[in-house]
MARDRENBA-675300 format. One line per 5 residues: number of its first residue (from 1); their letters; for each residue x, y, z of N, C-alpha, C, O, CB. Coordinates in Angstrom, 2 decimals. Glycine has a CB too. Layout:
NUM> A> X,Y,Z,X,Y,Z,X,Y,Z,X,Y,Z,X,Y,Z  ...
END
This chain:
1> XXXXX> -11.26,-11.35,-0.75,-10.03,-10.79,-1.30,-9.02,-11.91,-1.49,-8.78,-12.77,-0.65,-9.46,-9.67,-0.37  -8.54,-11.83,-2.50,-7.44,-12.70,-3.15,-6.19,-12.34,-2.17,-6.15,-11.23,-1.65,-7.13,-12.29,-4.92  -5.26,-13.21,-1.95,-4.25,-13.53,-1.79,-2.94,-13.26,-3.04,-1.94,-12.57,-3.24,-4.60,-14.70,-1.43  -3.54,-14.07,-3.50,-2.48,-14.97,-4.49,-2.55,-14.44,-5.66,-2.79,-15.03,-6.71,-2.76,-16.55,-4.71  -2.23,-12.65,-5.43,-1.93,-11.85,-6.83,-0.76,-11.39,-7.26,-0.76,-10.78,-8.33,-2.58,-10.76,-6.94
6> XXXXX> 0.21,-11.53,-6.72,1.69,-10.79,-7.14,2.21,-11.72,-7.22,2.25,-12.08,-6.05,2.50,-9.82,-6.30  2.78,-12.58,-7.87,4.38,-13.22,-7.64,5.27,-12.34,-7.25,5.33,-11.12,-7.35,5.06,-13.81,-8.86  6.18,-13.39,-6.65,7.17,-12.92,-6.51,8.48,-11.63,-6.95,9.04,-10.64,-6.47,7.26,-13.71,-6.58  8.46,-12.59,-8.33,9.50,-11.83,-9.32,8.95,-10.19,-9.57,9.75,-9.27,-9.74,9.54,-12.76,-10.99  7.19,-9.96,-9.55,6.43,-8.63,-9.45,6.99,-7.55,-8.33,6.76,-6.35,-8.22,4.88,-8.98,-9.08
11> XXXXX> 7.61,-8.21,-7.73,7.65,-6.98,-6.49,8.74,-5.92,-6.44,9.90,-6.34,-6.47,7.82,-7.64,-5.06  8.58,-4.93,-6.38,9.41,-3.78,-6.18,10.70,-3.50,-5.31,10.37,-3.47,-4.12,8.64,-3.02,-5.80  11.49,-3.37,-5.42,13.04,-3.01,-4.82,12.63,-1.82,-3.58,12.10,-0.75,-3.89,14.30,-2.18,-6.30  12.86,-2.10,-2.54,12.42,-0.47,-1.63,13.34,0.42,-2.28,14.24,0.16,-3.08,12.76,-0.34,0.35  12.88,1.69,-1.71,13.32,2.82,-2.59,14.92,3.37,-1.96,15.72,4.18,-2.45,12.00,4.16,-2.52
16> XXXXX> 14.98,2.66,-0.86,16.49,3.17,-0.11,16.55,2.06,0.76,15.57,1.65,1.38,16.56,4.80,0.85  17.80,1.51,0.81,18.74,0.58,1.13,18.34,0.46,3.02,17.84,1.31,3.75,20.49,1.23,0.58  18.77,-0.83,3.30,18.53,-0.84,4.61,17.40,-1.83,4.90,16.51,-1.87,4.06,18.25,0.52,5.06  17.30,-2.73,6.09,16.69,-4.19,6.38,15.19,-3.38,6.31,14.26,-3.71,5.59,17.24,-5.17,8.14  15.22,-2.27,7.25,13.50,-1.34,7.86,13.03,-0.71,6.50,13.75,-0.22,5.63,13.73,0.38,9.32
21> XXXXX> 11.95,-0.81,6.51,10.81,-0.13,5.83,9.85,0.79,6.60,9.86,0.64,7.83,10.01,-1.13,5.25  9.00,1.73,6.09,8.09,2.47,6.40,6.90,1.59,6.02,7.08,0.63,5.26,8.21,3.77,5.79  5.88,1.83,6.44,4.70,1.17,5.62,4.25,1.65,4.24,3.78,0.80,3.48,3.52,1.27,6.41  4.33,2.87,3.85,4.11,3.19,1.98,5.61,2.37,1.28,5.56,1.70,0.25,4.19,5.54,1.46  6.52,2.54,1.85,7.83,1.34,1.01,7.47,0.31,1.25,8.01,-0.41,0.41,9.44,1.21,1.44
26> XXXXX> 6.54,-0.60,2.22,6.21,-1.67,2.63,5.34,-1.89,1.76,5.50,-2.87,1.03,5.89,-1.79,3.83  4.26,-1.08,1.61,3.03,-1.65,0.45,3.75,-1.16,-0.83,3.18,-1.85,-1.68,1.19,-0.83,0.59  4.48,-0.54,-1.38,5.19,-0.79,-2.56,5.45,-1.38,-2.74,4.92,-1.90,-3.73,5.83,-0.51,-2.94  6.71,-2.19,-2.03,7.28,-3.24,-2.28,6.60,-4.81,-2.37,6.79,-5.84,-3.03,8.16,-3.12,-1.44  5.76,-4.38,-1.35,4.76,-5.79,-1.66,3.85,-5.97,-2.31,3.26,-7.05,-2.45,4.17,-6.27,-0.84
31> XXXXX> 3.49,-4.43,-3.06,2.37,-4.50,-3.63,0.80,-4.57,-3.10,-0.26,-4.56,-3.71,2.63,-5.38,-4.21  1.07,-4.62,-1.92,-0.12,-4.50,-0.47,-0.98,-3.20,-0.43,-0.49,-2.10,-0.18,0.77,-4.43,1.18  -1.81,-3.33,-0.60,-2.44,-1.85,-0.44,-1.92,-1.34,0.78,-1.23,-2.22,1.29,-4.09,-1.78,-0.36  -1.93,0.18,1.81,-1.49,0.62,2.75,-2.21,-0.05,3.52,-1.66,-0.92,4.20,-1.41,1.82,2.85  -3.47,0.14,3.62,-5.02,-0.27,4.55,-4.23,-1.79,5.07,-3.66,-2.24,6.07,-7.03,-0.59,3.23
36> XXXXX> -4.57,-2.14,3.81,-4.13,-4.17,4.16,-3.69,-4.08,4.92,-4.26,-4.25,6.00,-3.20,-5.26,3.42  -2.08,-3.66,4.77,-1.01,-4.24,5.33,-0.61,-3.58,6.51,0.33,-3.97,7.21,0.00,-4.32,4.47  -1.56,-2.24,6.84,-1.66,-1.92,8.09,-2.64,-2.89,8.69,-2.13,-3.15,9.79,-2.00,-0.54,8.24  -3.72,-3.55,8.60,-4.55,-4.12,9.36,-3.56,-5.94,9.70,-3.61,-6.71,10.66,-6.25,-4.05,8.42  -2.97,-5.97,8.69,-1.91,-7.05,8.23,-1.11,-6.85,9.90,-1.23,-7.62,10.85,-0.74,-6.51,6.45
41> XXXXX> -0.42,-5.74,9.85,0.70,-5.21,11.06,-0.34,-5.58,12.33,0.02,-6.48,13.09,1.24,-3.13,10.97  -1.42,-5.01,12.54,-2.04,-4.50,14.19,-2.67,-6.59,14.27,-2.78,-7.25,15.30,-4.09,-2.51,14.15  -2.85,-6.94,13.24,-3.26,-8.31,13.86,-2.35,-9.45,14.31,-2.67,-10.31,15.13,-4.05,-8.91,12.97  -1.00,-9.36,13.57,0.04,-9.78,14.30,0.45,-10.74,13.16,1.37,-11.55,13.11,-0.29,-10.36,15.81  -0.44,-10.43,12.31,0.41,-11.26,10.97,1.87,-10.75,10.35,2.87,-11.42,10.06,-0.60,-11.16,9.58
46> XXXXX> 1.74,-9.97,10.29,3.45,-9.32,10.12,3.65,-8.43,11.48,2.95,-7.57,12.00,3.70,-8.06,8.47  5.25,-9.15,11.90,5.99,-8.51,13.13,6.33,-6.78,12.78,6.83,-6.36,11.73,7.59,-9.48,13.40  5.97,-6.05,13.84,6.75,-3.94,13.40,6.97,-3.60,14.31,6.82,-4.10,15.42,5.87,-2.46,12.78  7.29,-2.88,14.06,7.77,-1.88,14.99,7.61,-0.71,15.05,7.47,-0.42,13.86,8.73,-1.85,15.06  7.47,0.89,16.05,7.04,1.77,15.57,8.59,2.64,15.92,9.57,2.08,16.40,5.54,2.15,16.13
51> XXXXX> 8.56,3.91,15.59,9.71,4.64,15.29,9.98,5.59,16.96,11.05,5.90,17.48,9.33,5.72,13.69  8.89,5.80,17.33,8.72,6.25,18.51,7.47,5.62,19.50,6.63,4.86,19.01,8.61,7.61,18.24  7.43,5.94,20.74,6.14,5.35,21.66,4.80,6.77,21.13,4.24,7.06,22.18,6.70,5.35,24.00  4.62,7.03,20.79,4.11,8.29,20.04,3.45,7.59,19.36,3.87,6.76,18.55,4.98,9.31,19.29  1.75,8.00,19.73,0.45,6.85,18.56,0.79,7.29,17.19,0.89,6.43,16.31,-1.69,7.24,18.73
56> XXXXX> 1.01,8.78,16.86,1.12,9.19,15.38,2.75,8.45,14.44,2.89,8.52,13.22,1.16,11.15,15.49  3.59,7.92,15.22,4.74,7.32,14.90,4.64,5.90,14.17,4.05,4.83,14.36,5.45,7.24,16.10  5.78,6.62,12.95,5.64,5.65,11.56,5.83,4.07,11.93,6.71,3.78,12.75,6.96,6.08,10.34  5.45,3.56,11.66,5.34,1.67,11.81,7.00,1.35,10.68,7.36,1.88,9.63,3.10,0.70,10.66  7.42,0.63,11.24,8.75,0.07,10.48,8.79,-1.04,10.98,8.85,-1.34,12.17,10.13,0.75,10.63
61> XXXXX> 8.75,-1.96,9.66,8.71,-3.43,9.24,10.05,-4.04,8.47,10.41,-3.36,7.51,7.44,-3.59,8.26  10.64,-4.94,8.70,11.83,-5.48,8.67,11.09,-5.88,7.12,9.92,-6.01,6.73,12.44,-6.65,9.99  12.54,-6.00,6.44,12.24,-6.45,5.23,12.25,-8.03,4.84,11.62,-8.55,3.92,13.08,-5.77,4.47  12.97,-8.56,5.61,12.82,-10.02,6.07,11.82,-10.65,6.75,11.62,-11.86,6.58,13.69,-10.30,6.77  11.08,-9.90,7.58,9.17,-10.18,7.57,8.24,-10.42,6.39,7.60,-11.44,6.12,8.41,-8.90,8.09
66> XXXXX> 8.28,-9.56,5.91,7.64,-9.34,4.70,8.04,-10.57,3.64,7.16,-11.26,3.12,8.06,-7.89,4.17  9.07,-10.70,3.44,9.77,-11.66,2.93,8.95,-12.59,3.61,7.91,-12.70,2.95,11.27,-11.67,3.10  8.91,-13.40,4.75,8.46,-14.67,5.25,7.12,-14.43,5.12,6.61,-15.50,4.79,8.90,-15.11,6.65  6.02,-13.29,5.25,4.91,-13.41,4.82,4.65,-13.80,3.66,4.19,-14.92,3.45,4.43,-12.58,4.98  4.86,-13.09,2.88,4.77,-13.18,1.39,5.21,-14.73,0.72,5.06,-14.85,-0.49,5.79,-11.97,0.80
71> XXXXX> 5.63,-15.63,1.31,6.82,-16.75,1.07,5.25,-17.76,1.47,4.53,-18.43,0.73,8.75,-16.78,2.46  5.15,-17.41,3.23,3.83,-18.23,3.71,2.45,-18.41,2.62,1.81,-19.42,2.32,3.24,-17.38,5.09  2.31,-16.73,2.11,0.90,-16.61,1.41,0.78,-17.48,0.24,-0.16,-18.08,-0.27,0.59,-15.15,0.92  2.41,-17.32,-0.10,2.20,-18.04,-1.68,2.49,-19.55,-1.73,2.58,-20.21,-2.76,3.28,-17.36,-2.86  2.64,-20.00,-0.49,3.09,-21.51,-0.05,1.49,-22.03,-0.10,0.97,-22.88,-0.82,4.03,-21.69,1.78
76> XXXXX> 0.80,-20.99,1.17,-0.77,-21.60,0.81,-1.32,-21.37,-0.41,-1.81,-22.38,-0.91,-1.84,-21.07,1.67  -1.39,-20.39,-1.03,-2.10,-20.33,-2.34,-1.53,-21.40,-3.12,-2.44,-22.05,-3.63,-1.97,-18.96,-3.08  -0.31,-21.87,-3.43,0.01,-23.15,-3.85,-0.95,-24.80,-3.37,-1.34,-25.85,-3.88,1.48,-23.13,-3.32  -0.93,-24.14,-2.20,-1.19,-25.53,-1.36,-2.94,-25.47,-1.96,-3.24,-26.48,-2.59,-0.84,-25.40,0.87  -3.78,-24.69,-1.86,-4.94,-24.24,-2.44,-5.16,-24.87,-3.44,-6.03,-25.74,-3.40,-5.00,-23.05,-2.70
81> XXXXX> -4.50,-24.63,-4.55,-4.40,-24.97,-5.85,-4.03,-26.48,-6.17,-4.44,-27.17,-7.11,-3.47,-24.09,-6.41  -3.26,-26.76,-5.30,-3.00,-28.20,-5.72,-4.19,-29.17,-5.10,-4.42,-30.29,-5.55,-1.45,-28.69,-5.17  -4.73,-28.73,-4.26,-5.89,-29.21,-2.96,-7.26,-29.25,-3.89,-8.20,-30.05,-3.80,-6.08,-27.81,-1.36  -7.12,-28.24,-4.71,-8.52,-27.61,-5.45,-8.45,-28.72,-6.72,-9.50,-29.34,-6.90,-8.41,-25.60,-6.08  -7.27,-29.04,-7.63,-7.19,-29.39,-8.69,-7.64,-30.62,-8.64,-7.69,-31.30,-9.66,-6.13,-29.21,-9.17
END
């Protein structure tokens, strides 16, 4: 699986104001499938948080995470590309 498919400028505005996300505004906005970027969350690649101690309780991800992931991925896919050329 590719990395290095969205730019930046591609990505979506969350749908309501505020630093936290849900994870479906999270993979919107990043363009992340849900799956991913849940397996993304439980491995410790992106920092969350959950809404309650409750297993069924929504995961909320700072939008400034996402931001530094997304920043990292496309730093290496750069770095890739210039390494490859």
């Amino acid at each position: 699986m590719s990395r290095c498919k969205t730019p930046a400028s591609k990505r979506r505005r969350p749908r309501r104001e505020g630093e936290w996300l849900t994870l479906p505004e999270a993979a919107a906005y990043t363009k992340i499938h849900r799956q991913t970027l849940r397996v993304l969350l439980l491995s410790g690649e992106i920092p969350y948080s959950r809404k309650t101690a409750r297993p069924r309780s929504p995961y909320l991800i700072e939008r400034e995470h996402l931001d530094s992931y997304l920043a990292r991925v496309s730093d290496d896919c750069r770095a890739a590309a210039e390494g490859g050329a």
